[in-house]
C-alpha positions as CSV (number, residue, x, y, z in Angstrom):
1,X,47.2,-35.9,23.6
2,X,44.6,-37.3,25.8
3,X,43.7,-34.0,27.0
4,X,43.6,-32.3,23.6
5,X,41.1,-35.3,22.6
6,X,39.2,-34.4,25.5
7,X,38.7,-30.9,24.8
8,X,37.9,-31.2,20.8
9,X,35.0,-33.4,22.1
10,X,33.8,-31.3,24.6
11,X,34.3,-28.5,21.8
12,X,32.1,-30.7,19.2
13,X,29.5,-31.4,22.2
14,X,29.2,-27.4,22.6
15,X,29.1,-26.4,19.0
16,X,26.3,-29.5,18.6
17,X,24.7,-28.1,21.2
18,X,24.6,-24.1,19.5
19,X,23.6,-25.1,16.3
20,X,21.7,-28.0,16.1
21,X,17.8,-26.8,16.5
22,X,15.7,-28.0,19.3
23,X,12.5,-30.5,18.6
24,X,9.3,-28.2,17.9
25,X,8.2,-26.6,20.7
26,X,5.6,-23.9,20.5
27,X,6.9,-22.3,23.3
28,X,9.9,-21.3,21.2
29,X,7.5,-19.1,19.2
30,X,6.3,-17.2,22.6
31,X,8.6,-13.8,21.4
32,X,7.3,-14.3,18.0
33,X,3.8,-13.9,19.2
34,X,5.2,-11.4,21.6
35,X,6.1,-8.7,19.1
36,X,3.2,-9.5,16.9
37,X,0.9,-9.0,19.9
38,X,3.0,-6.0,20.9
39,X,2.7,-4.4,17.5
40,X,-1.2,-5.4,16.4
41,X,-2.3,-4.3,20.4
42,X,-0.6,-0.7,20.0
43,X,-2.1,-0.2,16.0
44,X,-5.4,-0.9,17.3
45,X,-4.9,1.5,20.5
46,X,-3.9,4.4,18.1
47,X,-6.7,3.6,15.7
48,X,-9.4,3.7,18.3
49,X,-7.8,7.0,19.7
50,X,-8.6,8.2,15.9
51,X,-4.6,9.1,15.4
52,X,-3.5,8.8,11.7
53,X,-1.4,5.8,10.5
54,X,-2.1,4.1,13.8
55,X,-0.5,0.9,12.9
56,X,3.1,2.9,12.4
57,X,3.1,4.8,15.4
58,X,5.4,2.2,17.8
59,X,8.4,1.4,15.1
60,X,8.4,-1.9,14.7
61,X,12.8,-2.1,15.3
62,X,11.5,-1.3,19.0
63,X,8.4,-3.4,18.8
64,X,10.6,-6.7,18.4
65,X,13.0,-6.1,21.4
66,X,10.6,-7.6,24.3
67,X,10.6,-10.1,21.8
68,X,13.8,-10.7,21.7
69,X,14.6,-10.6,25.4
70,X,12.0,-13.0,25.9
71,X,14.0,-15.3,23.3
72,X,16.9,-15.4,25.1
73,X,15.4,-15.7,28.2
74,X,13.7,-19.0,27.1
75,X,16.6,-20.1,25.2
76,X,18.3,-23.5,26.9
77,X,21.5,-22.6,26.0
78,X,23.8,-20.5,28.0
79,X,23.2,-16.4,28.0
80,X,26.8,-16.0,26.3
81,X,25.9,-18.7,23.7
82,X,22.5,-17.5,23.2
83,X,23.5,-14.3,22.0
84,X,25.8,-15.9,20.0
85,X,23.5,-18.0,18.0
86,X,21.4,-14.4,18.2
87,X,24.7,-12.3,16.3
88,X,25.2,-15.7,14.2
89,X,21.6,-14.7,12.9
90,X,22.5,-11.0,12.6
91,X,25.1,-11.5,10.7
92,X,23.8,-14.5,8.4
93,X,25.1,-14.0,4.6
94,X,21.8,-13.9,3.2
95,X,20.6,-10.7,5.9
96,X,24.2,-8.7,5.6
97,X,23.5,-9.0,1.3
98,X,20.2,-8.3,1.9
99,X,20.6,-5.0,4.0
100,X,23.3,-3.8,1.5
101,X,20.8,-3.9,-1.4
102,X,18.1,-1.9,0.9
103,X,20.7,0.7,1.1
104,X,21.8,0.6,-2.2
105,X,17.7,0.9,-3.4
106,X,17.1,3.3,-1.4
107,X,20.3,5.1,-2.7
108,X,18.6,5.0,-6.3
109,X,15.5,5.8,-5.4
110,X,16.3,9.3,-3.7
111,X,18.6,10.1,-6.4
112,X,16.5,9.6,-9.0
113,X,13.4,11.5,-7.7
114,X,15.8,14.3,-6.5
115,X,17.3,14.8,-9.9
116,X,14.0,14.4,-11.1
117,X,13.8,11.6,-12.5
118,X,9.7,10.8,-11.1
119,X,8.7,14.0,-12.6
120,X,10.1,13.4,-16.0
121,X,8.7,10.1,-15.6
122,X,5.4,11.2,-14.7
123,X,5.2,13.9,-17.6
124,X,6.3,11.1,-20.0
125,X,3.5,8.9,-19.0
126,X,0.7,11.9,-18.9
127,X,2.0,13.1,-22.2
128,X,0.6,9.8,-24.2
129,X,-3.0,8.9,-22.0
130,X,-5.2,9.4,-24.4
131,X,-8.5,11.7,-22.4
132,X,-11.0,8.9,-22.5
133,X,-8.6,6.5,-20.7
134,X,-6.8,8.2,-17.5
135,X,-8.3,5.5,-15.0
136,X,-6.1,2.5,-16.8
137,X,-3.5,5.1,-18.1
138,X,-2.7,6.4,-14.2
139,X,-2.6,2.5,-13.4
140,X,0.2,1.9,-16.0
141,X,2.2,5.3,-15.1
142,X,2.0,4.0,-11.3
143,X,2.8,0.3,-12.8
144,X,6.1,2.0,-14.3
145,X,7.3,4.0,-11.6
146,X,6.9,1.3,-9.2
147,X,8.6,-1.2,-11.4
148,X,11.4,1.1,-11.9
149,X,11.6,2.6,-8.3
150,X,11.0,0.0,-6.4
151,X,8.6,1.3,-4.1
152,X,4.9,1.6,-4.2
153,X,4.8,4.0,-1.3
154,X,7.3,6.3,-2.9
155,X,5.0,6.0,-6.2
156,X,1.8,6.8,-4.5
157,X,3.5,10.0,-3.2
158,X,4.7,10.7,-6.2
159,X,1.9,10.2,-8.1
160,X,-1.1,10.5,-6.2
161,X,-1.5,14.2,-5.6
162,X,-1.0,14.4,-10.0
163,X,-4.1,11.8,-10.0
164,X,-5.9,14.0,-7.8
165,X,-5.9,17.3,-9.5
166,X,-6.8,15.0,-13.0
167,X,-9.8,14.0,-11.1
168,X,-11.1,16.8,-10.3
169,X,-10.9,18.2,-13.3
170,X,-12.6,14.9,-15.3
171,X,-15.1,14.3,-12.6
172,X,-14.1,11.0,-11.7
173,X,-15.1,9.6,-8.3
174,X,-12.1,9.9,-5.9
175,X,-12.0,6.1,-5.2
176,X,-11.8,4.8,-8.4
177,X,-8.8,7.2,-9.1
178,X,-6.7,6.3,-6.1
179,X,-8.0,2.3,-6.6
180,X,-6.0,2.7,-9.6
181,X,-3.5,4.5,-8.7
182,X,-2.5,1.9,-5.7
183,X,-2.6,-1.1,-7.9
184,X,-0.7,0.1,-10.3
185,X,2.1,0.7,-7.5
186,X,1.3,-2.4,-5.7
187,X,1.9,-4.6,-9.3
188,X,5.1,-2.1,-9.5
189,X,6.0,-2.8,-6.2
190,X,5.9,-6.5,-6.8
191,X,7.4,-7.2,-10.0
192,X,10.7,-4.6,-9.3
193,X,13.6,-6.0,-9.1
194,X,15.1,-3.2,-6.7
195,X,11.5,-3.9,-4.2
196,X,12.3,-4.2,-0.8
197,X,10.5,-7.4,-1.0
198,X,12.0,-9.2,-3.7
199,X,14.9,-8.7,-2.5
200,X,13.6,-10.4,0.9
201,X,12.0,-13.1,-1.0
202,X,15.0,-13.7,-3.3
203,X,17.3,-13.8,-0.6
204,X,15.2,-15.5,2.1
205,X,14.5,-18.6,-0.9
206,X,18.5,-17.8,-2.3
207,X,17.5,-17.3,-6.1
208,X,18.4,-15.1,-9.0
209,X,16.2,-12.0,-9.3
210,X,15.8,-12.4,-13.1
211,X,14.3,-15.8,-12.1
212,X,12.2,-14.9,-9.7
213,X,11.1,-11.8,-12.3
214,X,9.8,-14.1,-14.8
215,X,8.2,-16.4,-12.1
216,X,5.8,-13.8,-11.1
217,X,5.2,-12.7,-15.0
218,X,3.0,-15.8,-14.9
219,X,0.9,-14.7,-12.2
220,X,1.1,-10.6,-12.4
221,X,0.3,-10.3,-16.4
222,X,-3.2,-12.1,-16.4
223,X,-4.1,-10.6,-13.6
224,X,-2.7,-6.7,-15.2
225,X,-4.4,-7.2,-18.5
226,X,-7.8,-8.3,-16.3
227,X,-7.3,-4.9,-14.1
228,X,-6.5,-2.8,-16.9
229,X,-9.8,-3.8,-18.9
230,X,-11.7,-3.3,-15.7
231,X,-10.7,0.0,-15.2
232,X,-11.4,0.7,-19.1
233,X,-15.0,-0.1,-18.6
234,X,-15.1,1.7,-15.6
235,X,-13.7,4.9,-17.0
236,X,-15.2,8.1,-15.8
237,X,-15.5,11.4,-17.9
238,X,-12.7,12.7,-19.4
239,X,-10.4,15.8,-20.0
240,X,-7.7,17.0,-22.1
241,X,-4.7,17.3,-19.7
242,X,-1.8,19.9,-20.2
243,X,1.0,18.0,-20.6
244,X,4.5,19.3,-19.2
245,X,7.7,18.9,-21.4
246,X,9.1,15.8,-21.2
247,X,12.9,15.4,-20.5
248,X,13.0,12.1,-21.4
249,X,17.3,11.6,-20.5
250,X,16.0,12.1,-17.1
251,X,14.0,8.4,-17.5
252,X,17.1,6.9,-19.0
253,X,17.9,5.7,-15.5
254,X,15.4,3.8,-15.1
255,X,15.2,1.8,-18.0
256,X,18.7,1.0,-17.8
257,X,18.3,-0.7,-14.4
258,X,15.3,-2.7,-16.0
259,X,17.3,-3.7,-18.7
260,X,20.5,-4.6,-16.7
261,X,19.2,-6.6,-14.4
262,X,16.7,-9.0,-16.7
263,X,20.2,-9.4,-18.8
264,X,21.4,-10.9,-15.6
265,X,23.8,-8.5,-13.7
266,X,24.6,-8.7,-10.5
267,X,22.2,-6.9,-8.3
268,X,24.6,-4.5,-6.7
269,X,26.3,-3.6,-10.2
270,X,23.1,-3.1,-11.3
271,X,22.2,-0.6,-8.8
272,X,25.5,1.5,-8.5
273,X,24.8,1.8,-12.6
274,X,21.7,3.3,-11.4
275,X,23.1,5.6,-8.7
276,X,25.8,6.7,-11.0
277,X,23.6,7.7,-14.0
278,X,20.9,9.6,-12.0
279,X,23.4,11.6,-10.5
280,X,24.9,12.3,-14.1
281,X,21.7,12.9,-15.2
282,X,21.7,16.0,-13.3
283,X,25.7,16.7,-12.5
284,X,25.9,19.1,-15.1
285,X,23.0,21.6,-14.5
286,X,23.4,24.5,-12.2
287,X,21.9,23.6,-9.1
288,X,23.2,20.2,-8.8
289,X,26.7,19.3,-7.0
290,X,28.7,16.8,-6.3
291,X,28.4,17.4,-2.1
292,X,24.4,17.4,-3.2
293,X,24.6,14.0,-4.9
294,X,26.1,12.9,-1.7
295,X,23.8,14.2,0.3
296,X,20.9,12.6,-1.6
297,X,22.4,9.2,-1.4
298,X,22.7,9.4,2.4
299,X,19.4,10.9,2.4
300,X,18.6,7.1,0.4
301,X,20.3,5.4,3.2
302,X,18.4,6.6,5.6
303,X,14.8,6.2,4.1
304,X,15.8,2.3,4.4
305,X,16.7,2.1,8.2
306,X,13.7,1.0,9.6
307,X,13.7,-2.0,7.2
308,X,17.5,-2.3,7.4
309,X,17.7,-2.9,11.5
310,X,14.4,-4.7,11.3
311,X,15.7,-7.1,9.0
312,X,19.0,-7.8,11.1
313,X,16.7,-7.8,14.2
314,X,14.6,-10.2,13.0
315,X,17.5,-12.8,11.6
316,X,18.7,-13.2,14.7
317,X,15.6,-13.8,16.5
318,X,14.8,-16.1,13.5
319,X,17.8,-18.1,14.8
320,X,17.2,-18.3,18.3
321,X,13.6,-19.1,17.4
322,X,14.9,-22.0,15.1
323,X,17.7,-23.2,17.9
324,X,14.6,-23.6,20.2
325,X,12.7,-25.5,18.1
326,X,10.0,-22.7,17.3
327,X,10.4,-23.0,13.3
328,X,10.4,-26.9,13.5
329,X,6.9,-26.6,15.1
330,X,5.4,-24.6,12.7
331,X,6.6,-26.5,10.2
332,X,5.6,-29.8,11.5
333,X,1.8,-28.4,11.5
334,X,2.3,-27.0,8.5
335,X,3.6,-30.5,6.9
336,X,0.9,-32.4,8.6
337,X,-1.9,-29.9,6.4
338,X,0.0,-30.4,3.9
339,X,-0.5,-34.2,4.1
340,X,-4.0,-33.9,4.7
341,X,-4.7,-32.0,1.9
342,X,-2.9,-34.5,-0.6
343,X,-4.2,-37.0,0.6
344,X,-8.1,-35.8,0.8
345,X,-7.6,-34.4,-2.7
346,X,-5.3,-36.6,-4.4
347,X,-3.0,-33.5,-5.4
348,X,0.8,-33.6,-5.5
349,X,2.6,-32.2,-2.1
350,X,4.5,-29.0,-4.1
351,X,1.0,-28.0,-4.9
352,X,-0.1,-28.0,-1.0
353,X,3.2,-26.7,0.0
354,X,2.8,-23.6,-2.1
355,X,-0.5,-23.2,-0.6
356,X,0.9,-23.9,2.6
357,X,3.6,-20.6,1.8
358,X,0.8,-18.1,0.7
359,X,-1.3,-19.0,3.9
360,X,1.5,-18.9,6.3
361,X,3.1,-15.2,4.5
362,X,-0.4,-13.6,4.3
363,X,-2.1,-14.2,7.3
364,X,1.7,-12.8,8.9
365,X,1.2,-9.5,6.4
366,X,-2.3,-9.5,8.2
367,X,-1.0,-9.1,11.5
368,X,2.3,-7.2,10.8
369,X,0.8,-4.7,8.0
370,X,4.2,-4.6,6.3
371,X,4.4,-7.3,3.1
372,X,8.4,-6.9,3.4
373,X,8.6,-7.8,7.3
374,X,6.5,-10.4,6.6
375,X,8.4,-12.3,4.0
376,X,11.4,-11.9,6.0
377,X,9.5,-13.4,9.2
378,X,8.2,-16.5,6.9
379,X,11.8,-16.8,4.5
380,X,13.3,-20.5,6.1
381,X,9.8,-21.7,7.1
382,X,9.1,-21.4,3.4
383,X,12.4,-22.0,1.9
384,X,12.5,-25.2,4.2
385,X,8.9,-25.8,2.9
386,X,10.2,-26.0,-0.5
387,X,13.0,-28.4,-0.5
388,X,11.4,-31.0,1.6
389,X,8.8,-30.8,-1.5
390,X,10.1,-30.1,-4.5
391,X,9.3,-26.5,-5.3
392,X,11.9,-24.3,-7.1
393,X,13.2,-21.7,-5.0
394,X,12.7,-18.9,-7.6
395,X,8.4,-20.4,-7.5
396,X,8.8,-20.4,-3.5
397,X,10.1,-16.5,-3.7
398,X,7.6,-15.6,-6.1
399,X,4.6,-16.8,-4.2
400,X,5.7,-15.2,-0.7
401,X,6.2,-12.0,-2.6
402,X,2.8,-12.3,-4.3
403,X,0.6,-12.7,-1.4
404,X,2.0,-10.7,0.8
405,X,1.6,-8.4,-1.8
406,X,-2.0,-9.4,-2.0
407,X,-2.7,-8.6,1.6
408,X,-1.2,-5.4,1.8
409,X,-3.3,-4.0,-1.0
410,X,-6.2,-5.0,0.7
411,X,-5.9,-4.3,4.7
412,X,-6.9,-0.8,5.3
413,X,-4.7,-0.4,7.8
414,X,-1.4,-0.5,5.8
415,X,0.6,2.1,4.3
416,X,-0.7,2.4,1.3
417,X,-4.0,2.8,1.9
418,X,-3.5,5.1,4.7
419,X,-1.2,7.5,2.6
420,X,-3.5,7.4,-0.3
421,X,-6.6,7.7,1.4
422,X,-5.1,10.9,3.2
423,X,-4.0,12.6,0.1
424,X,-7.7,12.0,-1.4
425,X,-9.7,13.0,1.7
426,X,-11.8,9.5,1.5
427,X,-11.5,6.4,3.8
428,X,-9.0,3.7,3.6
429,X,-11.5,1.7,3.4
430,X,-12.8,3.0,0.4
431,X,-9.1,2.9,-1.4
432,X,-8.9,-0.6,-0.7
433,X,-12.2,-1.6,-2.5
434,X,-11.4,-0.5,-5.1
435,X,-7.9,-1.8,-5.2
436,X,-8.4,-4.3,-8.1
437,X,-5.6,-5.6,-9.0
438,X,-4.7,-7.4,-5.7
439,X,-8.9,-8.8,-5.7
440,X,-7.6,-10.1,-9.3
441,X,-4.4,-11.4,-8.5
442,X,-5.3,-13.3,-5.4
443,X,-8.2,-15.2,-8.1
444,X,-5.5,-15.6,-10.5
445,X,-2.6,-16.9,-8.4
446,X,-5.1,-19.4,-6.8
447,X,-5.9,-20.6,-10.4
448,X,-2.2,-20.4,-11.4
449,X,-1.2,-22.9,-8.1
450,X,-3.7,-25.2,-8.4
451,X,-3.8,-25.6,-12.1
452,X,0.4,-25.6,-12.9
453,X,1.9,-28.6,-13.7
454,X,4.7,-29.4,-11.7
455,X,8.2,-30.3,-13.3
């Protein structure tokens, strides 16, 4: 008996020793600097070499494994129990439900253009723009087909080239047309409930979609009704376009989603629903199959590997970083700005620590270029953020989705801007200048922080 007692403390001692995190060190955030270093160094290679979409050219799943080494190699623990705190991360409940849904989204959103669902879409929307207003009627088409996809890059392909042709033919000045067109995905993008990055900021701060939905309706509608009245006034020329039929069972998908998941479904009911009608929506014509449907949905799967393995990648080097001490450290900093702040300005703590969470989440979409990653990279800092201070978790997620949102709409390096800019023939430069929305929305969520009141 003396033994076993022996052992279960030695047992307890060990486990302590895996799980408990180190005190902040900001040596534990060496691999995180590592990768970003890694990634930023080779973008800026490429784009002084003049290659296109320099800042995608080393995939970031490879970027972060130096990174991760260099984790392990600096964690205390033993090698065997460092990779086990490094699985434990992998395999966290929050990253496994997370990747799921990226599959699941991705799933949708190939169906659904494959069966033709974007087109339909698309013809619906250029059907009722009245001539005189295509600059703020292409903003709410890309708005819709974002919202409903998910995805602004997948909206920008979609819908960019149509934009293209419409400007030509109306005269309007090729930057206003695609500043448009990518903030009506970006808003999309944003507000979806299938996005890539509300699901990482849902998950990451562990609240319902449908809450953090009508969390960023607060910010996002101002700042749409601004952008949409800008782009009114701005209007360029006009022409009568020739609209295609509409098949309008073919956009049946995607208001169903919409509607299923502000009523509160679960997320992964929601999107099988989705799955299921696109494919029907097509099932019974000639050229679509069964073993085609399947195909498509594979086809989904894969679009979302990058993200998929990153995510999982980047959990468990969360966890070694937090084990270390590395998270503690930044948020030690970040608490004693916080502090600061208050103090200086005589405003309540939530309001600094939301502040805190935009600064920390943008500046990371800076340097990584990819809004989703960098939600996922700033999730427990935030989330941990947020409980010592009293903000809701569904406000917490709806901030780190908004300004990384922000920033990727506005760095002319990033995905968006590069793939719209190359379908236009102007700079990325020039796409992101006139990217309105996000200029708006960064004003309005500001205003929206600092003059909330707090429950």
């Amino acid at each position: 008996m003396a033994y076993l007692s022996l052992r279960e403390t030695e047992l307890t001692k060990q486990t302590q020793t895996r799980t408990a995190p180190a005190r902040g060190s900001l040596i534990a955030l060496l691999p995180l600097f590592s990768f970003l270093a890694l990634f930023i160094g080779a973008g800026l290679y490429f784009q002084h070499q003049g290659v296109d979409f320099a800042f995608y050219q080393l995939p970031s799943v490879v970027a972060i494994l130096p990174a991760i080494i260099l984790a392990l190699a600096l964690s205390k623990q033993k090698l065997n129990q460092a990779i086990e705190t490094f699985m434990a991360g992998i395999g966290h409940s929050n990253i496994i439900a997370m990747c799921l849904i990226y599959l699941l989204a991705g799933a949708f959103a190939a169906v659904a253009k494959a069966t033709g669902g974007v087109d339909a879409t698309v013809a619906l929307g250029l059907s009722l723009i009245p001539s005189q207003l295509l600059l703020p009627g292409f903003f709410v088409i890309a708005a819709f087909i974002a919202t409903a996809m998910g995805t602004s890059m997948g909206t920008i392909a979609a819908v960019a080239p149509i934009a293209l042709g419409v400007a030509d033919q109306a005269q309007i000045d090729y930057a206003l047309m695609a500043g448009a067109v990518m903030s009506g995905a970006l808003f999309g993008d944003n507000l979806s409930i299938i996005s890539d990055t509300t699901i990482a900021a849902t998950r990451t701060q562990e609240c319902e979609m449908k809450d953090k939905f009508r969390e960023n309706l607060i910010f996002a509608l101002p700042a749409c009704l601004i952008t949409l009245i800008a782009f009114v006034f701005a209007g360029q020329g006009q022409a009568e376009l020739v609209h295609q039929p509409v098949e309008i069972f073919k956009v049946i998908p995607y208001l169903t989603i919409l509607l299923l998941a502000l009523a509160g479904l679960n997320v992964f009911v929601v999107l099988t629903i989705g799955i299921l009608l696109a494919g029907a929506t097509a099932l019974f014509g000639a050229d679509y199959g069964l073993i085609q449907f399947g195909k498509d949905i594979y086809a989904g799967f894969t679009n979302m590997q990058e993200i998929f393995i990153l995510s999982m990648l980047v959990g468990g080097l969360a966890a070694l970083m937090q084990q270390q001490g590395g998270l503690a450290f930044v948020s030690r900093q970040i608490e004693r700005l916080i502090g600061r702040f208050s103090r200086a300005r005589g405003e309540p703590s939530s309001r600094a620590a939301e502040l805190g969470m935009a600064a920390i989440v943008a500046s990371t979409n800076a340097c990584v270029a990819n809004n989703t990653v960098s939600i996922v990279v700033t999730g427990d800092i935030a989330k941990e953020l947020a409980h010592k201070h009293g903000v809701s978790a569904k406000r917490a997620a709806s901030i780190l989705d908004i300004f990384a949102c922000i920033v990727q709409g506005l760095i002319p390096y990033g995905a968006q801007a590069l793939l719209i800019a190359s379908t236009f023939g102007i700079t990325p430069l020039a796409a992101v200048s006139h990217t309105w929305y996000c200029m708006i929305l960064s004003l309005v969520a500001i205003v929206v922080v600092m003059l909330r009141k707090r429950h």
